[in-house]
Residue, then its C-alpha position, 0 to 999 in steps of 0.5 A: x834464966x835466959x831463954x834462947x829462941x830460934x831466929x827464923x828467917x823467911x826462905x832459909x832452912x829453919x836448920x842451924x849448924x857450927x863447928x864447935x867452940x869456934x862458932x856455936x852461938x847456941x853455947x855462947x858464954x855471952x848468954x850468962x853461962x847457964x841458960x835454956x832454949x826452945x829447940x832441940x840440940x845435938x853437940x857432937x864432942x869429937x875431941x873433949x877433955x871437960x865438963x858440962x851441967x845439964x839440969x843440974x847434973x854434971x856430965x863428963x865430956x870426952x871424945x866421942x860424946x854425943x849430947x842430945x839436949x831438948x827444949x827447955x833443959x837447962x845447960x852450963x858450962x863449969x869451965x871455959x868452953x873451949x876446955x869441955x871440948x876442943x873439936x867438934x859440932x853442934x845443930x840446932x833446929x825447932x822441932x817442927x822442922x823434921x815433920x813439916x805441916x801438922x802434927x800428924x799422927x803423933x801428939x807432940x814432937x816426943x812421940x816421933x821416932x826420930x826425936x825419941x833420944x830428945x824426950x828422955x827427960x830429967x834425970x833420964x840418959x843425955x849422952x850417947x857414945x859414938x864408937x872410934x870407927x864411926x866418928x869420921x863419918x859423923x864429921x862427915x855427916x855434920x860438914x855436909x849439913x854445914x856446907x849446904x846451909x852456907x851454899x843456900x842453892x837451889x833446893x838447900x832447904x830440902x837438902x838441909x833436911x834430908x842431912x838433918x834427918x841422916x844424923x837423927x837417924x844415926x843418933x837414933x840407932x846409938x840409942x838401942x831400945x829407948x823407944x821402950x824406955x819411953x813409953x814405959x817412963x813417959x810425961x803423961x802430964x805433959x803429953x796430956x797438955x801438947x794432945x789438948x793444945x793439938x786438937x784445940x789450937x785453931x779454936x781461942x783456947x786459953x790456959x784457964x782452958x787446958x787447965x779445965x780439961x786436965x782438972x788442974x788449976x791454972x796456976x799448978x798447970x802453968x808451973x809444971x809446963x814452966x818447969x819442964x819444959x821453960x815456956x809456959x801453956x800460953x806459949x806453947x799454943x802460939x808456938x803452934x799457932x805460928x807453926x802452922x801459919x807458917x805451913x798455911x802461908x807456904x803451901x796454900x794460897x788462903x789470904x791472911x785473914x782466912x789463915x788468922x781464923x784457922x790458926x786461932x786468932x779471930x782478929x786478924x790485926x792481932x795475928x800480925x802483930x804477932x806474928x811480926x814479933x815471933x818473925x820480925x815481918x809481917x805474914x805477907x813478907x813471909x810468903x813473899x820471901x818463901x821461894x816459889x815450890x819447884 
């Protein structure tokens, strides 16, 4: 099952967005057909007349569908892509991006407002409808995002992020009462994992670690998290790990050593061996790269 990773680069928005079937690379039959990601998705069917199988279920797709997609699921096309949907757009983006830094006051990325209508789960809704005087405006809303990320002028980063979090709020609204729907049919395992992974990723965590604190084996645990979610508890520490050197090497002047201690990594020649294969440059690069903050 191939899993798709989010290809950040130094300096540009950590947001991506394509005209549907024309350029989104998130939906490329290249990847075998049938594959997960680690991100979320958004992929608005403007015009649609197909198909489309997501963890397993098959889905309709006609005008107006609005497919929201979390990390881990498992998408497919049963047909040409170009037959599920003729016009319309897809974002992507990593889930750290709508609340930058920590993880604040909520456990994971489920527990954000924002994200709610992403955590629905297996067997749980994946499709809202957009009503017919309403789709203009999400075109709209979409090309804006598109055109600001092309351009990459000054400031596009924060701009990128101010249409991004317009169209969650948009999708947010479509979605009437999940927020209770969710904390009354939540993944209390999982939550219990990402809460461990919070309080505990800055200290040489393991999974033997997590397993421990939920009174699980190591082997139970890690096939749970793999299942659900297409990543296993190791990856998901190093995910946060990079997230928040990521945020140390932005927004703070700490040197590389003292951001390896504070992300978790005593040795600092492993942190950039690290962090040079999630980035494809070394921590030092990425600051580098990041533009001054104005």
């Amino acid at each position: 099952m191939p899993v798709i990773g989010f290809g950040r680069v130094p300096g540009i928005a950590p947001v991506a967005v394509a005209r549907v079937p024309q350029g989104a690379p998130v939906f490329d039959p290249a990847t075998g057909g049938t594959h997960t990601h680690d991100f979320l998705v958004l992929f608005y069917a403007h015009l649609a007349n197909g198909t489309v199988l997501i963890d397993g279920r098959t889905w309709t797709v006609t005008d107006g569908d609005l497919f929201v997609i979390a990390p881990g699921q498992v998408v497919s096309f049963g047909e040409p892509f170009e037959e599920a949907a003729s016009d319309g757009w897809a974002v992507w983006f990593p889930t750290d991006v709508v609340r930058p830094g920590t993880f604040g006051a909520y456990a994971s990325w489920r527990a954000h407002p924002l994200l709610f209508p992403f955590a629905r789960g297996t067997n749980r809704a994946q499709r809202l409808r957009i009503p017919p005087a309403g789709r203009a405006g999400w075109v709209e809303r979409f090309a804006a995002l598109d055109a600001e990320l092309r351009s990459r002028r000054d400031g596009h980063q924060e701009a990128a992020l101010a249409h991004l979090t317009l169209l969650l709020v948009a999708a947010a609204r479509l979605s009437t009462g999940v927020a209770d729907q969710l904390r009354s049919a939540d993944e209390p395992l999982l939550a219990a994992v990402f809460e461990a992974i919070e309080q505990r990723y800055h200290e040489p965590i393991s999974l033997a670690d997590v397993a421990a604190g939920l009174a699980l084996t190591p082997g139970h645990l890690t096939t749970v998290v793999r299942r659900k979610t297409g990543r296993t508890v190791q990856q998901w520490i190093a995910q946060r790990r990079m997230q928040q050197a990521r945020l140390l090497l932005t927004e703070t002047e700490l040197t590389v050593a003292a951001i390896s201690r504070r992300v978790g990594y005593p040795d600092v020649s492993y942190f950039i061996k690290r962090f040079r294969a999630d980035h494809g440059v070394t921590p030092t690069q990425w600051r580098a790269a990041v533009p001054p903050a104005p």
